[in-house]
N, C-alpha and C positions, 0 to 999 in steps of 0.2 A: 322834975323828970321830963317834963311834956315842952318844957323849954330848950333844954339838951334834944330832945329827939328834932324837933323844930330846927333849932340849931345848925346839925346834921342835914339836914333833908335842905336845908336853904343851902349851904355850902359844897353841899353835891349838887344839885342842882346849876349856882354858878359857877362850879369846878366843871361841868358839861358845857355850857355855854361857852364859857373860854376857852377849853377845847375846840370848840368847830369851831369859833372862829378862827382861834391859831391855824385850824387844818384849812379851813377857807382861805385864808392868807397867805399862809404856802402854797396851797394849789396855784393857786393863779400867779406867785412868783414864779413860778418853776417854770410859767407859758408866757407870759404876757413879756414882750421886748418892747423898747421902747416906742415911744409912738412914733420917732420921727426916723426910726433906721433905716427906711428905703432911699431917704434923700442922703441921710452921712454917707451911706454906701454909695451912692451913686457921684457924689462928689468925692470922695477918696477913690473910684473907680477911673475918672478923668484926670486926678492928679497922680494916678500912680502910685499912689502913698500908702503905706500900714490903715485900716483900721481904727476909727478915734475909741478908745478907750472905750466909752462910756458904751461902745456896740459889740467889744471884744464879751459879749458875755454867752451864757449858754443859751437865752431863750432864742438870740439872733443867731444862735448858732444853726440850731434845727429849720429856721425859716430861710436861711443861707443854705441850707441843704436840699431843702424841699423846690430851691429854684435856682441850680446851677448845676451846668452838663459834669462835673469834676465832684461832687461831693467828698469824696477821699482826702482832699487838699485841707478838709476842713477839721480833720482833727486838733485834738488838745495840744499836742508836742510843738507846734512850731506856730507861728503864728501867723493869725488869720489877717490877708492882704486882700482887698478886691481887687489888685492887677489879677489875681490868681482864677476870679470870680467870673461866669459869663450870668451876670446879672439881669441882663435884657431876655433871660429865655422866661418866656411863660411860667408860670406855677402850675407845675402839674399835679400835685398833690402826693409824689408817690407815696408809700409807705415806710417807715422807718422801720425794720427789727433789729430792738436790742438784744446784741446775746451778751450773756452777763457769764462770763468766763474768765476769769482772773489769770488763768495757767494757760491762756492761751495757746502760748510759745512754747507748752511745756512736750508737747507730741509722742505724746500717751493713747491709749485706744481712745482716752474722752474723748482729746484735741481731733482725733482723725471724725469722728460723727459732728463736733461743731463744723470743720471746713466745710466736710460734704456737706451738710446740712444749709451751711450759707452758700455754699456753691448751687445748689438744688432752688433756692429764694432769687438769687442774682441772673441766674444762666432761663431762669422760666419765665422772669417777669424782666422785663429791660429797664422799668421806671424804679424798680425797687432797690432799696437802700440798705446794706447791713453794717449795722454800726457794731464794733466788738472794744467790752467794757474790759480791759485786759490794761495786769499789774504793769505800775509806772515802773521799770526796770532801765536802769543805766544801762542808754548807748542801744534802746529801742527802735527801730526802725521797721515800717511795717511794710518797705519792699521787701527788705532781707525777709522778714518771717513770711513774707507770700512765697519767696523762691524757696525755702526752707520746707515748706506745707509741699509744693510742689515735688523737692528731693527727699522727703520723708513719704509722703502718701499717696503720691501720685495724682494731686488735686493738684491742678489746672486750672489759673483764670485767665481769661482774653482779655484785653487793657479794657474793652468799654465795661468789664465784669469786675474788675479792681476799681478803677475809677469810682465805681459805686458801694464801695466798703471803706469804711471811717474806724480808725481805731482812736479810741476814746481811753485814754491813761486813766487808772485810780491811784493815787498816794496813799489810801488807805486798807491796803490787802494783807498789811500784817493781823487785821482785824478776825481774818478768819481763819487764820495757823492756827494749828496747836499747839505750838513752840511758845507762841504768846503768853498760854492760858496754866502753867503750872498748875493750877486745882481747879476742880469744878471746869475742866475744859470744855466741855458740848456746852453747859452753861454759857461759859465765856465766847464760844463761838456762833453761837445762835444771836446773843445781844450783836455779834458781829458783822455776822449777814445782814440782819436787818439795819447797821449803819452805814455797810457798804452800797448796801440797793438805794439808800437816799442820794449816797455819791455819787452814782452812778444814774440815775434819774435828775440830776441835777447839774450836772454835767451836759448831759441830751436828754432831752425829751421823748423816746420812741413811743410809736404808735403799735406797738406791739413787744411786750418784752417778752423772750423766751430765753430760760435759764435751762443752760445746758451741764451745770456744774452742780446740783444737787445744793444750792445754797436756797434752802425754802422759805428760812425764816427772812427774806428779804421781800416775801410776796404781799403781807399785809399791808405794810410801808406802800411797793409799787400802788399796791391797790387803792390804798386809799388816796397817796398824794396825785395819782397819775391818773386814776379811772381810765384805765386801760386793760384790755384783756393779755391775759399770762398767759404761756405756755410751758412747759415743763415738761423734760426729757431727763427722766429717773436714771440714774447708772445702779445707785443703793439706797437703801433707806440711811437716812443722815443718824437714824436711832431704829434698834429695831426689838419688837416685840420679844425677841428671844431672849434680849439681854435682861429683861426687866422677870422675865421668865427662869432664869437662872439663878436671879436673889431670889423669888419669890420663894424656892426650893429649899433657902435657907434664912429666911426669915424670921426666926430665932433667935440669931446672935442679934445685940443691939447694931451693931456697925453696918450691918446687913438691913438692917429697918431703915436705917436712915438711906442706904443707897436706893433702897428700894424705893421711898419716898421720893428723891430725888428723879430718878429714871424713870418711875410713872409718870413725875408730873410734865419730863422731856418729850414722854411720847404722847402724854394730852396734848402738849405745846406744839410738836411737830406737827400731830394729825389738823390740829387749828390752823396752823399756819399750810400746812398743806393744802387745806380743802378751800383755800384764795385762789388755786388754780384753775384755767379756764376748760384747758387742753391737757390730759397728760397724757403722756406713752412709758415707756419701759425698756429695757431692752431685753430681759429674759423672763424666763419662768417664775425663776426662784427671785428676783426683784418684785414681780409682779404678784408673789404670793406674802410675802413681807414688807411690804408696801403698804402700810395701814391707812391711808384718804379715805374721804368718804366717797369720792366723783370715781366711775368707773374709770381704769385705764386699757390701755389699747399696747399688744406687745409689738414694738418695731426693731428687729434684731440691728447692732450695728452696722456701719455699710463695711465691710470688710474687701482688702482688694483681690478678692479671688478672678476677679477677671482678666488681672497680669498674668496668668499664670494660664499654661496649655496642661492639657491632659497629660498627665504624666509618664517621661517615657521610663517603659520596663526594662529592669536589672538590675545588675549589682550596682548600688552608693556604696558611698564612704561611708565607715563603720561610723560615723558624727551625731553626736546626742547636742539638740539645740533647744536652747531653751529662748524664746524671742519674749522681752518682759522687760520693763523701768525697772533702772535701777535702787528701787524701793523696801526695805525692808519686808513689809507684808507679803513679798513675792517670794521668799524662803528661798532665795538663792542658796544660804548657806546649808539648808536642807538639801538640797541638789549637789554639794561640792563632798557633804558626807558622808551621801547614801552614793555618790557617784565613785568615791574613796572605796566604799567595800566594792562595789563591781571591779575596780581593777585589781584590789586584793586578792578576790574570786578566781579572776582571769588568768593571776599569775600560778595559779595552785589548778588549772584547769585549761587544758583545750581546746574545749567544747565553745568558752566564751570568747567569740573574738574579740581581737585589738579594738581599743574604742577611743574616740578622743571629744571631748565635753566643749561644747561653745556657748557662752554667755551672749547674747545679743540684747540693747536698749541702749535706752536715755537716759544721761546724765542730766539734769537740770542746773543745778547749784552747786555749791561748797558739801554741801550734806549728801549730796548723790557721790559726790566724788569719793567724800570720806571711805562711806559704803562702798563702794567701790577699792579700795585702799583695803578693806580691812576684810573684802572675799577673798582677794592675793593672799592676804597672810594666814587668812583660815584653811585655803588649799595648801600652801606650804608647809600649813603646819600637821595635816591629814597627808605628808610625803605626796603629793601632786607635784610633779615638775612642769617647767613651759610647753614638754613637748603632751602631756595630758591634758590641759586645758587652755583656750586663748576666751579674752572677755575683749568686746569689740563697744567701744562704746561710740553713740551717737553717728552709726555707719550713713548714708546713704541709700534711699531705699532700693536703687540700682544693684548694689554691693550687696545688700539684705536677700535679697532676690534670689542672686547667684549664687551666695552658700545655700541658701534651703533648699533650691531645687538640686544641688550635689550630695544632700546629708539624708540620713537614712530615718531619723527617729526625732520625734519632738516630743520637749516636756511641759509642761505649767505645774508646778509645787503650791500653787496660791491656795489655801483653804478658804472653800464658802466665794470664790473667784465669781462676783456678780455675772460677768458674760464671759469671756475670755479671747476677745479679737486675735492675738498673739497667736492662739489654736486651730481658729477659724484658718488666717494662712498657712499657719504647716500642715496643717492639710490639705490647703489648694495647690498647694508646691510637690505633694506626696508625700509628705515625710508622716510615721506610723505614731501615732498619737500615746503618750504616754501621761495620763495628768490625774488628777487629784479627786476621789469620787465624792465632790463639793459641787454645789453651787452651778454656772451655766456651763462650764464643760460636761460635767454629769449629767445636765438635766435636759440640756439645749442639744450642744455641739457634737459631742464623739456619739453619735445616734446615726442609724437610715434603718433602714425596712427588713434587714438581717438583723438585728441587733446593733453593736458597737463596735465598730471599726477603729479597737484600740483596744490600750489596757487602762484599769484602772489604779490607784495605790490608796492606800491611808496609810499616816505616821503619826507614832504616838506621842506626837507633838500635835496632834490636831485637836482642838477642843473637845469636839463630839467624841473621840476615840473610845472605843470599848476591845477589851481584850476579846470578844467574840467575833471579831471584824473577819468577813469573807474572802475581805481584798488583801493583795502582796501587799508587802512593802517598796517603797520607791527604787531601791536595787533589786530586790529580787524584779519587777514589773521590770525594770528594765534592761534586765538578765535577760527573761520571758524576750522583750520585745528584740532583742540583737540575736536571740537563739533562731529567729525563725527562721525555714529554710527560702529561697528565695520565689518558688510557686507562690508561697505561704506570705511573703513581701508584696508579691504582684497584688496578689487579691485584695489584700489591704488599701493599698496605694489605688486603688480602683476608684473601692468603696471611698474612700477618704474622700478625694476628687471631685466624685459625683457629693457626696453629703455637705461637701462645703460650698454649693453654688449657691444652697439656700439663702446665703450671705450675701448677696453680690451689689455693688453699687445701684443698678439701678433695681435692683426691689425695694431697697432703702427711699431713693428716692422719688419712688412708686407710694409709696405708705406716707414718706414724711408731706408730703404734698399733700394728702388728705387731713394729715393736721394741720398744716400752715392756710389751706382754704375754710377748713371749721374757725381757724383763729380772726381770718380774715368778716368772715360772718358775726362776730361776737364784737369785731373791732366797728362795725357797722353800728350798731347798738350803744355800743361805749359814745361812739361819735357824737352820735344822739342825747344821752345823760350827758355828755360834756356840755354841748348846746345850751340845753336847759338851766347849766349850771354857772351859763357866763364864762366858759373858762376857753381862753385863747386856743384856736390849733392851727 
């Protein structure tokens, strides 16, 4: 027996040692370039020629960035030339932030707090670098998506502010779909994050990674191979205590044990991997309350663009019900095309309700957004909706975005448990009368000021939490309520709205993000130092 236990304890033991070695070993892969790259470089720079091989890799990458006025050039898509390079500039050390954002391109409320976010890093510091880890997608191009960032959100870089943004391709982002994972999906997405965050640390080396995409389980990996300080900017919890809370209630049946078991040991897993973080923030209440880390968080609402938008002028809009949201299933568009169905059922049998006409606004992304898209036409069609009741405007211009809110009367968001809801934040800065879902950050955050709520609220009993005792309309009637008002009754609204939505504004965003990014800067101090000690290249 005492052989076996011996046994044991000798084989763990060399099972830990060859462990840190292996980690040892990679670390310093992942930095160390080769000894002689400043000369390949500097002779490929006089001949004009490609980059030899053996320097096209990623540790020379990062040290090609840290000393050349054009860093941008040096992404993964095309390849790295030193005609491209101004070699002879000093090493000035700046700083690298990785943002680790797969959906980059995808131009969702997330996408709009990454830009600003990097815009806020680039525009304050002139040496700094933001590198973004974003899906290898055919036919990529990271002018197009700057101009695209610009015609969707109205973020703006100056070319020496572009210049210094790197997009860094990953081949491996099917790793954190769900589409991937038929069973045991957050399982299968967690092992995902965490092989992405090596792809992407191994690609570039930043001196600072900050994940703006909720991929948590990618921060042990960062941490250990990178010894670098994390930031973390929460949208949702990736798993959240509630879910685990709803088997617990039915923890009887066997099938219910075993999920149960499952999704506790997600949310020990998450909280683990969460509490790698340096920095976090949040962007609402209700994130910040189901948000289980152990490190406090800090709430920083998104930057929303209420500052396009003038005070709004009084009177009569167009009777227009908009609803501004990605074209996403969780958005319950179809909840909106059925409950929008009985309003004009209502209307036709009454006329008291005015004429109303329903607009869909958002992003299409993919084949899968279109689909969806494809199949809200046939669901209004088939709820007797003709084209002159509804139009769905997909992937507009934020110009074109602009100009219908400010002429439409009423805004909706259908999202149940909706983490923040940016989408809200603007129809309110446009004036339009808030109509959304008594969930999550519109409830908790957004349709709020010092009167009460400048809006209505609804539940459907499609919503999980539903209880037949519910206080609130339903989504037609709410927006019965909200097209009934008289127009006094409109102004006031559209006031309050207005005023409640400045809270939002670009620069309080990057008023707050800036005291994170200087704590992250101060930790990155520190890291610099343990790297030091640990021999490891920077």
């Amino acid at each position: 027996m005492l052989d076996w236990i011996t046994a044991i304890v000798f084989l763990f033991i060399v099972g830990a040692l060859a462990t840190w070695i292996l980690l040892k070993s990679f670390r310093a892969q992942l930095r160390q370039p080769p000894s002689n790259y400043e000369k390949l470089v500097a002779i490929s720079n006089i001949e004009d020629a490609p980059l030899p091989a053996k320097i096209r890799k990623p540790q020379v990458r990062r040290q090609l960035i840290l000393g050349t006025r054009n860093p941008s050039l040096l992404n993964n898509l095309t390849e790295m030339s030193a005609a491209h390079l101004a070699i002879d500039v000093p090493i000035k050390k700046p700083l690298i932030y990785g943002f680790f954002h797969p959906n980059a391109n995808a131009f969702g409320g997330g996408e709009r707090v990454l830009w600003a976010a990097i815009k806020e890093i680039v525009a304050s510091d002139q040496h700094a670098v933001a590198a973004i880890y974003i899906s290898a997608e055919k036919g990529l191009n990271p002018e197009e998506v700057l101009v695209k960032v610009n015609e969707r959100f109205g973020i703006g870089y100056t070319q020496k502010e572009s210049d210094r943004i790197v997009f860094i391709a990953l081949s491996q982002t099917s790793l954190v779909s769900p589409l991937t994972y038929p069973i045991l999906t957050l399982l299968g997405q967690a092992i995902g994050q965490a092989l992405l965050g090596y792809e992407a640390i191994s690609n570039l080396m930043p001196d600072v990674f900050v994940d703006t995409s909720g991929l948590a389980f990618s921060f042990p990996i960062v941490s250990w191979f990178a010894k670098i300080p994390i930031v973390a900017y929460v949208h949702y919890p990736f798993v959240q205590a509630a879910m685990v809370n709803s088997l617990h209630a039915r923890i009887s049946k066997p099938k219910s044990v075993i999920k149960y078991i499952y999704y506790k040991c997600l949310t020990i897993a998450y909280k683990w991997a969460g509490s790698y973080a340096d920095v976090v923030s949040v962007n609402s209440s209700w994130t910040s309350k189901y948000l289980n880390w152990p490190q406090p968080n800090r709430i920083i609402y998104p930057p929303c663009a209420v500052q396009e938008f003038t005070e709004p002028v009084l009177g009569e809009r167009t009777p227009a019900l908009v609803y501004l949201a990605q074209f996403r299933p969780e958005k319950r568009h179809d909840l909106v095309i059925t409950e929008f169905a009985k309003v004009k059922a209502k209307a036709k049998k009454s006329n008291k309700i005015p004429k109303s006409h329903l607009i869909l606004l958002g992003s299409v992304r993919n084949d899968i957004d279109a689909a969806y898209v494809l199949n809200l036409h046939a669901l209004a069609k088939a709820c007797g909706l003709t084209d002159n009741d509804y139009t769905i405007v997909e992937n507009a211009p934020w110009e074109n975005i602009k100009r219908i809110l400010v002429t439409s009367s009423i805004g909706l968001n259908a999202m149940w448990n909706e983490h923040f809801g940016m989408g809200v934040v603007e129809i309110m800065a446009a004036g339009l009368i808030p109509v959304v879902n008594a969930s999550g950050g519109p409830y908790m955050d957004i349709v709020k000021d010092d009167e009460g709520a400048p809006g209505f609220f609804f539940k459907s009993e499609t919503d999980p939490d539903f209880s037949a005792d519910e206080k609130f309309n339903s989504l037609a009637d709410a927006m019965i309520e909200a097209l009934s008002l008289n127009i006094d009754e409109q102004n006031e609204l559209r006031k309050r709205c207005y005023k409640a939505s400045q809270r939002f504004s670009d620069p309080v965003f990057f008023g707050e993000w800036r005291k994170e990014i200087d704590a992250a800067k101060k930790k990155q101090v520190k890291c610099a130092e343990l790297r030091k000690k640990l021999n490891l290249f920077d």
